[in-house]
Backbone as CSV, one residue per row, in Angstrom:
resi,resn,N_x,N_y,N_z,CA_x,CA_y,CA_z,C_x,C_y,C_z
1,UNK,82.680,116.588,101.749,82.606,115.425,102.631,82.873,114.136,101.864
2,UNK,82.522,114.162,100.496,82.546,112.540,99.173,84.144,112.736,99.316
3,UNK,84.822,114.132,98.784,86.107,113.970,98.630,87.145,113.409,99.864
4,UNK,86.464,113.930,101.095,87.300,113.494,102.399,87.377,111.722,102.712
5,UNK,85.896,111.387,102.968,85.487,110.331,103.060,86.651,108.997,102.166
6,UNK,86.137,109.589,100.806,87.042,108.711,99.957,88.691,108.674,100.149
7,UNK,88.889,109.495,100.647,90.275,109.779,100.677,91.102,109.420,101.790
8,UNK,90.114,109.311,102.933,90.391,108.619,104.318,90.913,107.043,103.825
9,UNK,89.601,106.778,103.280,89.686,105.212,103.354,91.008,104.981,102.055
10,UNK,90.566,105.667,100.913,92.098,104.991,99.849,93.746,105.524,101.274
11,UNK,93.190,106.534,101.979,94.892,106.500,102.665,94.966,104.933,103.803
12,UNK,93.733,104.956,104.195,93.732,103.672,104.847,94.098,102.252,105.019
13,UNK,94.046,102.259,103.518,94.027,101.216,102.742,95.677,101.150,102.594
14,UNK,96.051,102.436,101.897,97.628,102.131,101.687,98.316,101.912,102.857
15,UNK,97.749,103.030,103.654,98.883,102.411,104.855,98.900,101.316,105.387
16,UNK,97.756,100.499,105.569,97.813,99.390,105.959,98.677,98.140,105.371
17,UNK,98.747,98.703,103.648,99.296,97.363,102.957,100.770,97.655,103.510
18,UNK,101.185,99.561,103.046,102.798,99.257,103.674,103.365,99.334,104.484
19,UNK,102.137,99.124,106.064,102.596,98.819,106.822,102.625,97.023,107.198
20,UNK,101.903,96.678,107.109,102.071,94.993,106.782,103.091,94.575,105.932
21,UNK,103.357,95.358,104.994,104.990,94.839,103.838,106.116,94.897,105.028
22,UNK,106.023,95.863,106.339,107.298,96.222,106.414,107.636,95.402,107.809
23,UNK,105.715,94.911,108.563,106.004,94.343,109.648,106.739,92.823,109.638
24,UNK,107.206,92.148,111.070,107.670,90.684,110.961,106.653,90.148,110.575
25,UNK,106.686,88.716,110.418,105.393,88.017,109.880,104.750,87.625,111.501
26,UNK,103.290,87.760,111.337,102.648,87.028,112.094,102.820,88.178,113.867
27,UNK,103.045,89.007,113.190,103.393,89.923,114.418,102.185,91.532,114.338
28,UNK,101.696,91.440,113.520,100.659,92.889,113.219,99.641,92.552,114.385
29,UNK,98.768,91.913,114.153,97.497,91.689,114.517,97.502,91.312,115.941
30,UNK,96.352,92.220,116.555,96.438,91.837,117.872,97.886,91.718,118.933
31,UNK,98.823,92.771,119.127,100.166,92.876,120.077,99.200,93.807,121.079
32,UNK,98.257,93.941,121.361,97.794,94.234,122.566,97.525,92.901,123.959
33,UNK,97.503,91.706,122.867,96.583,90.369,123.470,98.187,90.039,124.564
34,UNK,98.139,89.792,125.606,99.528,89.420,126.185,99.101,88.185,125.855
35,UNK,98.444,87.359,125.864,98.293,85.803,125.672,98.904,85.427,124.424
36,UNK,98.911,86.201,123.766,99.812,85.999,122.003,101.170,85.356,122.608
37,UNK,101.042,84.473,121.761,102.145,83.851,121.451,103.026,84.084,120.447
38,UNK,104.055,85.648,120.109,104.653,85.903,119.114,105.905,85.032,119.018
39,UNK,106.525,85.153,117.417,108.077,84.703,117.467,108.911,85.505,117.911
40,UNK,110.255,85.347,118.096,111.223,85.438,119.001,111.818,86.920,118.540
41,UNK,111.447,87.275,116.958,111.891,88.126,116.093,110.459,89.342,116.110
42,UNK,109.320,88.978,116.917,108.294,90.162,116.676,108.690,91.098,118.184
43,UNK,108.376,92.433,117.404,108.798,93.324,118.466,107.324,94.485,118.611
44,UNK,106.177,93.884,118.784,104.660,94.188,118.594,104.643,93.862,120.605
45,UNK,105.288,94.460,120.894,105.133,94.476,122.205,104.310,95.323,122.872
46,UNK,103.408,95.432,123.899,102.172,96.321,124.506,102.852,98.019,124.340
47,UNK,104.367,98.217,124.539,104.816,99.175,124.946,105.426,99.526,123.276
48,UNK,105.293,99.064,122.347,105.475,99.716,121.208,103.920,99.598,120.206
49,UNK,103.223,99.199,120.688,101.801,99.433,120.236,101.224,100.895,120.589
50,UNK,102.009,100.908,122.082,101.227,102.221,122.308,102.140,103.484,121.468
51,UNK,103.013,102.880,121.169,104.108,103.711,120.248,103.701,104.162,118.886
52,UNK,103.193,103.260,118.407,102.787,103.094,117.355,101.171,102.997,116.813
53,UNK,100.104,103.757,118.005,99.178,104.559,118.182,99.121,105.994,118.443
54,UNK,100.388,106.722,119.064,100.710,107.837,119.718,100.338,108.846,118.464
55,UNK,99.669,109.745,118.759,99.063,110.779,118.226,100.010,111.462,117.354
56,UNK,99.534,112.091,115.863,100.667,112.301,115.142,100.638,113.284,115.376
57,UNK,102.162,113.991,115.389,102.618,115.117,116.229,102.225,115.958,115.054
58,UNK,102.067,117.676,115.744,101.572,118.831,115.303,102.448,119.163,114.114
59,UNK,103.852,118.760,114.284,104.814,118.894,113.121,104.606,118.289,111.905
60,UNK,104.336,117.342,112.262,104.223,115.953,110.826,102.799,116.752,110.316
61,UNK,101.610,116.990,110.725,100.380,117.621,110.492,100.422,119.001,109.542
62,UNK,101.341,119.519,109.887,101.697,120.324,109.492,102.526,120.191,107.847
63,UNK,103.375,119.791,108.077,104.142,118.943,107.194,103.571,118.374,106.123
64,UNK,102.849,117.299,106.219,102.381,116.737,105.393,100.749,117.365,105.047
65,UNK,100.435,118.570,105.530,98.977,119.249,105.326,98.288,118.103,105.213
66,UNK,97.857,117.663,106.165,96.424,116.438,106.538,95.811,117.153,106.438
67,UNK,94.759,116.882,105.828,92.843,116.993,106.176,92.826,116.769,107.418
68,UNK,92.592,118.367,107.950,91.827,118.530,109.463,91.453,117.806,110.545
69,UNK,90.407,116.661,109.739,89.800,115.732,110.259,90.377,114.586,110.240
70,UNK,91.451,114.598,109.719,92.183,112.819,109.939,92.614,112.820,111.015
71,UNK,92.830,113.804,112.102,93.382,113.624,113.428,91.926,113.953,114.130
72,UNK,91.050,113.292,114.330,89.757,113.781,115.245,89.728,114.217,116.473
73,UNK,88.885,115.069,116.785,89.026,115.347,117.993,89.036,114.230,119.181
74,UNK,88.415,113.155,118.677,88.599,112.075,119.509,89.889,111.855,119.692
75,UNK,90.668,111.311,118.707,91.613,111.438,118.498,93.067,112.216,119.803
76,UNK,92.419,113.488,119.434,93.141,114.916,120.207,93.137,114.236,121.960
77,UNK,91.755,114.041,122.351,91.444,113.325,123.575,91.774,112.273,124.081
78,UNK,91.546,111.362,123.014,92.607,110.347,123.938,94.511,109.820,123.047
79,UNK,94.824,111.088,122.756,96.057,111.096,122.037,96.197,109.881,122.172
80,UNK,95.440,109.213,120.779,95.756,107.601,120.204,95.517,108.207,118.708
81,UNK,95.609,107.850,118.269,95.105,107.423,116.263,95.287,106.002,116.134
82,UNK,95.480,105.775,114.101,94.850,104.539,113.902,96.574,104.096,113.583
83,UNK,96.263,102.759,114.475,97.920,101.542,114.290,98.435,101.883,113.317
84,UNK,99.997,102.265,113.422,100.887,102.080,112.126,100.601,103.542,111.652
85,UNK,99.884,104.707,111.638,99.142,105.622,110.691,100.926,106.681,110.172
86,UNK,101.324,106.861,111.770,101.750,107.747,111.648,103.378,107.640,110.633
87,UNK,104.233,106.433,111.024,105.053,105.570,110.413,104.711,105.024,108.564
88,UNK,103.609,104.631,108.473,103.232,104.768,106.946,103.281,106.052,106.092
89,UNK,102.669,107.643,107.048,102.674,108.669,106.456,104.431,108.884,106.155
90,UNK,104.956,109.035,106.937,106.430,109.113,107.190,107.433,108.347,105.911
91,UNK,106.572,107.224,105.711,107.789,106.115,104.429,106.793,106.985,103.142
92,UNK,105.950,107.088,103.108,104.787,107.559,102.150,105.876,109.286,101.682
93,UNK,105.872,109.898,102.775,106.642,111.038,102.616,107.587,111.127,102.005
94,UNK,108.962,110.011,102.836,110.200,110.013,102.480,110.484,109.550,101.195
95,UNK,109.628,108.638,100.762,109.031,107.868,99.320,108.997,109.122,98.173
96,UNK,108.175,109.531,98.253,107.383,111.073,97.456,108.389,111.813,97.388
97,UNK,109.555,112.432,98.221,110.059,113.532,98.043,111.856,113.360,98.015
98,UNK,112.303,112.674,97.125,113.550,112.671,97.010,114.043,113.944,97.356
99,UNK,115.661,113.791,97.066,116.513,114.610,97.284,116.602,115.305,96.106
100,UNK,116.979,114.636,94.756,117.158,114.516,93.592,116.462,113.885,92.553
101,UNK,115.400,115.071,92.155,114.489,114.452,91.420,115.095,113.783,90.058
102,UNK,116.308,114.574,89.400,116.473,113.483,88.227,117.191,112.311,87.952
103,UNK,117.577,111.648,89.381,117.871,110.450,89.647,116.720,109.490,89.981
104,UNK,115.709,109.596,90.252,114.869,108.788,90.366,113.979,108.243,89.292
105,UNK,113.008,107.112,89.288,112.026,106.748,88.163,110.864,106.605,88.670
106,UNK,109.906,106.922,87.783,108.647,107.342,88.096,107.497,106.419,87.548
107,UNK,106.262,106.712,87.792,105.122,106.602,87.432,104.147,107.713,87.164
108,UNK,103.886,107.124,85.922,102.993,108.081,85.479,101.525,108.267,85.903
109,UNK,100.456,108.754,86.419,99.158,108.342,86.528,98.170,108.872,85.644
110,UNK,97.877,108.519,84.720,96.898,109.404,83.403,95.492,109.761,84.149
111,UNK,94.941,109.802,82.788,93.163,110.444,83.351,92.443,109.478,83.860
112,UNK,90.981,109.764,83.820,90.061,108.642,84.314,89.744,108.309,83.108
113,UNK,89.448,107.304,83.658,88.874,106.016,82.734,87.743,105.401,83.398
114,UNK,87.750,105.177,84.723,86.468,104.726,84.871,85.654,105.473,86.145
115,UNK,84.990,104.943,87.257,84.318,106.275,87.792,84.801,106.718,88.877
116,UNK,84.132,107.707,89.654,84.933,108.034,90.682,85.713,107.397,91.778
117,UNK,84.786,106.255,92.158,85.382,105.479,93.063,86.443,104.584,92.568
118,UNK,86.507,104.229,91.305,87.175,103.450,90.736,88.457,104.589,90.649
119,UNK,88.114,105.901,90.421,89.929,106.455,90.178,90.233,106.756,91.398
120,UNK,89.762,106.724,92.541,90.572,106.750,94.161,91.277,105.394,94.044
121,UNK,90.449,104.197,93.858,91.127,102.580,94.203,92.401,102.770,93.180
122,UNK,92.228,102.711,91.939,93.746,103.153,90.930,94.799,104.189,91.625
123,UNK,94.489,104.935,91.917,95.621,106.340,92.681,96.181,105.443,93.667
124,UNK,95.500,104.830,94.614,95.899,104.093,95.685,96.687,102.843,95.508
125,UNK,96.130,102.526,94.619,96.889,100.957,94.005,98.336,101.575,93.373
126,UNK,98.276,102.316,92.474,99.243,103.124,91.628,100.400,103.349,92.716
127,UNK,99.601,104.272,93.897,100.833,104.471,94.902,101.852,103.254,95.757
128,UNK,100.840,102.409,96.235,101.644,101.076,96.733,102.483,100.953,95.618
129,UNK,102.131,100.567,94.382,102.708,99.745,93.160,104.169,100.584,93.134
130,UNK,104.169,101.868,93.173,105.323,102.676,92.586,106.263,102.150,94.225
131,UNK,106.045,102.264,94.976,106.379,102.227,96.523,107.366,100.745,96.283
132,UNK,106.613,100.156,95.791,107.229,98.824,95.985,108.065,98.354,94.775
133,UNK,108.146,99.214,93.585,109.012,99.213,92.764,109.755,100.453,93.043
134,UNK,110.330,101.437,93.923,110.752,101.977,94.253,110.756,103.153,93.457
135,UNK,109.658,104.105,92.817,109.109,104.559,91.789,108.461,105.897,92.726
136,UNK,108.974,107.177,92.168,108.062,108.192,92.523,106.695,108.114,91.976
137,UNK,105.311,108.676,92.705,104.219,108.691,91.781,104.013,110.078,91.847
138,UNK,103.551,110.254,90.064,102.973,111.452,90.131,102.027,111.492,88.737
139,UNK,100.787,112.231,89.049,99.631,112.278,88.009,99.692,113.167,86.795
140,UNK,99.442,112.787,86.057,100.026,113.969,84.462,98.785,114.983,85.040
141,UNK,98.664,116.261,84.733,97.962,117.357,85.425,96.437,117.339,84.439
142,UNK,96.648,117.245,82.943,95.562,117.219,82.704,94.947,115.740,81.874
143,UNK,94.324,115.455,82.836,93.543,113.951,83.100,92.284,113.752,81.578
144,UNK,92.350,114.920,80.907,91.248,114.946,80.046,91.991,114.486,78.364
145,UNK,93.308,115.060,78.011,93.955,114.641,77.348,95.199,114.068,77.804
146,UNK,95.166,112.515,78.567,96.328,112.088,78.652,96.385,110.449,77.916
147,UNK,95.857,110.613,76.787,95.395,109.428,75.834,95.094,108.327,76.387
148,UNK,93.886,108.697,77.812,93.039,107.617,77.965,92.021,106.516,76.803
149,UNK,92.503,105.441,76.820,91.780,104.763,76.211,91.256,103.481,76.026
150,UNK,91.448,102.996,77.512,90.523,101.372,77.975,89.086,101.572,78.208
151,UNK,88.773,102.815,78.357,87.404,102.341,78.067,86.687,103.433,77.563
152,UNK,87.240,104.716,76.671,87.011,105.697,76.300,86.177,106.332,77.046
153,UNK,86.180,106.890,78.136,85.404,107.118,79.186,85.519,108.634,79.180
154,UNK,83.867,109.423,79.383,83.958,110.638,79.325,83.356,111.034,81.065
155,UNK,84.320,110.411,81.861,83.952,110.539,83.500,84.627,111.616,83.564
156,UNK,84.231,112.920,83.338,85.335,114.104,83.922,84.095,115.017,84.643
157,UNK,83.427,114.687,85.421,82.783,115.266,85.832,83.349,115.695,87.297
158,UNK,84.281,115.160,87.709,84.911,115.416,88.973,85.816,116.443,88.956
159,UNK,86.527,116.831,87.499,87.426,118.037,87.475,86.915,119.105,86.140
160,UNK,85.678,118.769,85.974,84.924,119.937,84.816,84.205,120.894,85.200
161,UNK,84.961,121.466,86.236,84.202,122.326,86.860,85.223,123.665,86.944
162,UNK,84.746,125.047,87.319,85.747,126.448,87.563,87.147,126.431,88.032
163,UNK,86.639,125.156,89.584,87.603,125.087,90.708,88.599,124.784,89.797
164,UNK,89.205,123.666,89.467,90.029,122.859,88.383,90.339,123.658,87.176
165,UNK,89.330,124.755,86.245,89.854,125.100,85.526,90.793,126.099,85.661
166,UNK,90.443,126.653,86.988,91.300,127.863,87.000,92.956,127.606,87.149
167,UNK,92.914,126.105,88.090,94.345,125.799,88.174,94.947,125.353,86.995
168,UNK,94.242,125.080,86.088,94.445,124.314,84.583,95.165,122.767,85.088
169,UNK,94.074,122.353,85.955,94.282,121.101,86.151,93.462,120.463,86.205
170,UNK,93.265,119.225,85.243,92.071,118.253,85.015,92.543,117.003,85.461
171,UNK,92.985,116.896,86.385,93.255,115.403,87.330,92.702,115.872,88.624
172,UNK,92.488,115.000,89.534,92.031,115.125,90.891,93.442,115.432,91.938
173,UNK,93.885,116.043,91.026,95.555,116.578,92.011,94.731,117.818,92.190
174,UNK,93.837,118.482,91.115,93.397,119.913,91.521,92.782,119.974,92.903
175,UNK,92.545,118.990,93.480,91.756,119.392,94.569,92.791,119.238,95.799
176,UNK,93.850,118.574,95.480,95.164,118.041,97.185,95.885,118.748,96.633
177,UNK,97.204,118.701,97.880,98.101,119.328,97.847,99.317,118.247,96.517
178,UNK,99.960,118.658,95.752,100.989,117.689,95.037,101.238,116.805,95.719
179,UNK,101.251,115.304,94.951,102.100,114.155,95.066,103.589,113.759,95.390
180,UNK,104.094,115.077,95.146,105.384,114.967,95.284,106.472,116.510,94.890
181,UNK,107.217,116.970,95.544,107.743,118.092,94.244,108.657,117.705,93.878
182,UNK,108.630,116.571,93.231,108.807,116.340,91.526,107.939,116.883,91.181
183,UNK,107.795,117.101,89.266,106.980,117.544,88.618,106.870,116.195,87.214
184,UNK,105.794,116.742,86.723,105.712,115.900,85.852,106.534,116.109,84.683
185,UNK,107.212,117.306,84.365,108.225,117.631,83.660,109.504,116.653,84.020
186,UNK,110.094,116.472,85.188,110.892,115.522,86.103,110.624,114.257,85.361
187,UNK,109.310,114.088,85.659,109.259,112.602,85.061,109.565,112.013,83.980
188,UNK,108.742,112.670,82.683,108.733,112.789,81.375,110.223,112.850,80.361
189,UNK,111.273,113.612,81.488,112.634,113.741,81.036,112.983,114.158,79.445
190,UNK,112.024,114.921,79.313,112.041,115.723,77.920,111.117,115.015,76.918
191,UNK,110.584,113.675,77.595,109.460,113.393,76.830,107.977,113.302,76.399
192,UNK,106.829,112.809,75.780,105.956,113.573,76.342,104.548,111.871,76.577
193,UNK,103.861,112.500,76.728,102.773,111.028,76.659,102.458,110.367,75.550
194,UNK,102.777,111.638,74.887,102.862,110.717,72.785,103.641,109.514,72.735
195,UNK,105.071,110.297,73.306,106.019,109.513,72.591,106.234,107.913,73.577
196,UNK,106.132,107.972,74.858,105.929,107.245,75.946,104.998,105.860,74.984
197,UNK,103.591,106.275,74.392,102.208,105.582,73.848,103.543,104.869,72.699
198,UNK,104.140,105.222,72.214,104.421,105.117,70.786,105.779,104.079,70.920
199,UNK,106.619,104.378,72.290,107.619,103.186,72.969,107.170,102.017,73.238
200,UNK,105.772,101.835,73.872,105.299,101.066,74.305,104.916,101.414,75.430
201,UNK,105.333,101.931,76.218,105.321,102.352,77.728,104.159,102.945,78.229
202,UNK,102.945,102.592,77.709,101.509,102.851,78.769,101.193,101.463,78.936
203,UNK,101.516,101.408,80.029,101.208,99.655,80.505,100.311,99.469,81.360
204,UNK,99.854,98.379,81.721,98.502,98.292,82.592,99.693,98.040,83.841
205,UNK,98.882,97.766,85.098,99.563,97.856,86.509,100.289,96.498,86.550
206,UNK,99.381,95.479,86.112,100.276,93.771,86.209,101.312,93.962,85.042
207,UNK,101.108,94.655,83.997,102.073,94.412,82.931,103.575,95.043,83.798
208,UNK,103.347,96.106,84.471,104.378,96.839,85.228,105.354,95.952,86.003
209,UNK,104.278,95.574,86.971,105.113,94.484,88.067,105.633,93.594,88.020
210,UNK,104.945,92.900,86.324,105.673,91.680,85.529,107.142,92.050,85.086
211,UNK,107.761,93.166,84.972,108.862,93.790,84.272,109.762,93.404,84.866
212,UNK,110.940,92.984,85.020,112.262,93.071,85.816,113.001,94.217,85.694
213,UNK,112.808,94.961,84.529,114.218,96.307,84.354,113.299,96.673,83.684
214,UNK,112.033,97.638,84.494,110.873,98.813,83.740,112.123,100.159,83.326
215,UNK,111.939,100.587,82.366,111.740,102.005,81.979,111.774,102.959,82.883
216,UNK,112.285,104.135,83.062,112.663,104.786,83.679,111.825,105.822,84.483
217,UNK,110.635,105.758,83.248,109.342,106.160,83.335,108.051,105.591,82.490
218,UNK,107.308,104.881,83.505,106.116,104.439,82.872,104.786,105.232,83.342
219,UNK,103.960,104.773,82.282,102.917,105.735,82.003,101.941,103.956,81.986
220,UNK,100.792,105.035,83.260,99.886,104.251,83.420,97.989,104.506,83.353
């Protein structure tokens, strides 16, 4: 229920930011109100609100293996969900799963460093960030040696357990379905997190966005 919970709200969160990146300005909020006074260019009209509540179809569910419960039975009943949900999963998707993984550039996501709640808000932040630098994301698999070291943090209590070892995965990918099929081999392009540390290329998230022409693959 900690893992669902958390995971609702970090998807919540993203979709909301990239769905606000992608809406007109001044056109999100409130297109139910007919008294709104939109510009001439917002298309948040009553009849694409309800469009853009419409229950995400059994295919996409499928597709993208949601957690059960992100479509509630409430949900099921009054075939609505939450604004924008279904359209964010969709760019989120098309985002994640190129055609051609070794044309694209990536992000790296290392281990934890700080605590649990703090590595959902990073994954989530990480994902917008790559989204908007046009960047696949994907998490190095084992989170225990991926030369974490801002705050030498021995938080692995979330993947030090059977479940995780058996997959020989010490990131919190052990518990979802992949980020992407890319692999982290894809990413790395024959290189490894050593050599990445030793380029320079483990950068913090502002150092990233500060970049004009990042690296092909950064490690975060």
């Amino acid at each position: 229920r900690l893992f669902h919970s958390v995971m609702m709200v970090t998807l919540t969160v993203v979709c909301a930011v990239l769905f606000a990146s992608l809406a007109p300005v001044d056109c999100l909020w409130h297109p139910y109100d007919a008294q709104k006074k939109y510009e001439p260019q917002c298309t948040n009209t009553e009849e694409n609100f309800k469009l853009k509540t419409k229950l995400v179809s059994q295919e996409n569910r499928d597709k993208w293996k949601l957690w059960p419960d992100l479509v509630s039975q409430k949900d099921l009943i009054e075939g609505e969900t939450m604004y924008g949900f279904e359209e964010a999963m969709e760019a989120i998707w098309k985002h994640q799963h190129p055609e051609d993984c070794s044309k694209v550039k990536y992000i790296i996501s290392g281990g934890f460093e700080s605590g649990f709640g703090s590595e959902f808000h990073v994954i989530g932040t990480a994902l917008a960030l790559a989204m908007n630098m046009n960047r696949v994301f994907v998490m190095f698999p084992d989170g225990q040696n991926s030369l974490m070291d801002k705050m030498n943090s021995n938080n692995r209590f979330q993947v030090d357990i059977d479940f995780c070892r058996k997959q020989k995965k010490f990131s919190l990918e052990c518990y979802y379905e992949p980020w992407s099929q890319c692999t982290i081999e894809d990413a790395l392009k024959g290189s490894t997190l050593q050599e990445l540390r030793t380029q320079g290329l483990h950068l913090f998230m502002k150092d990233l966005v500060e970049m004009k022409d990042a690296p092909a693959h950064a490690y975060i």
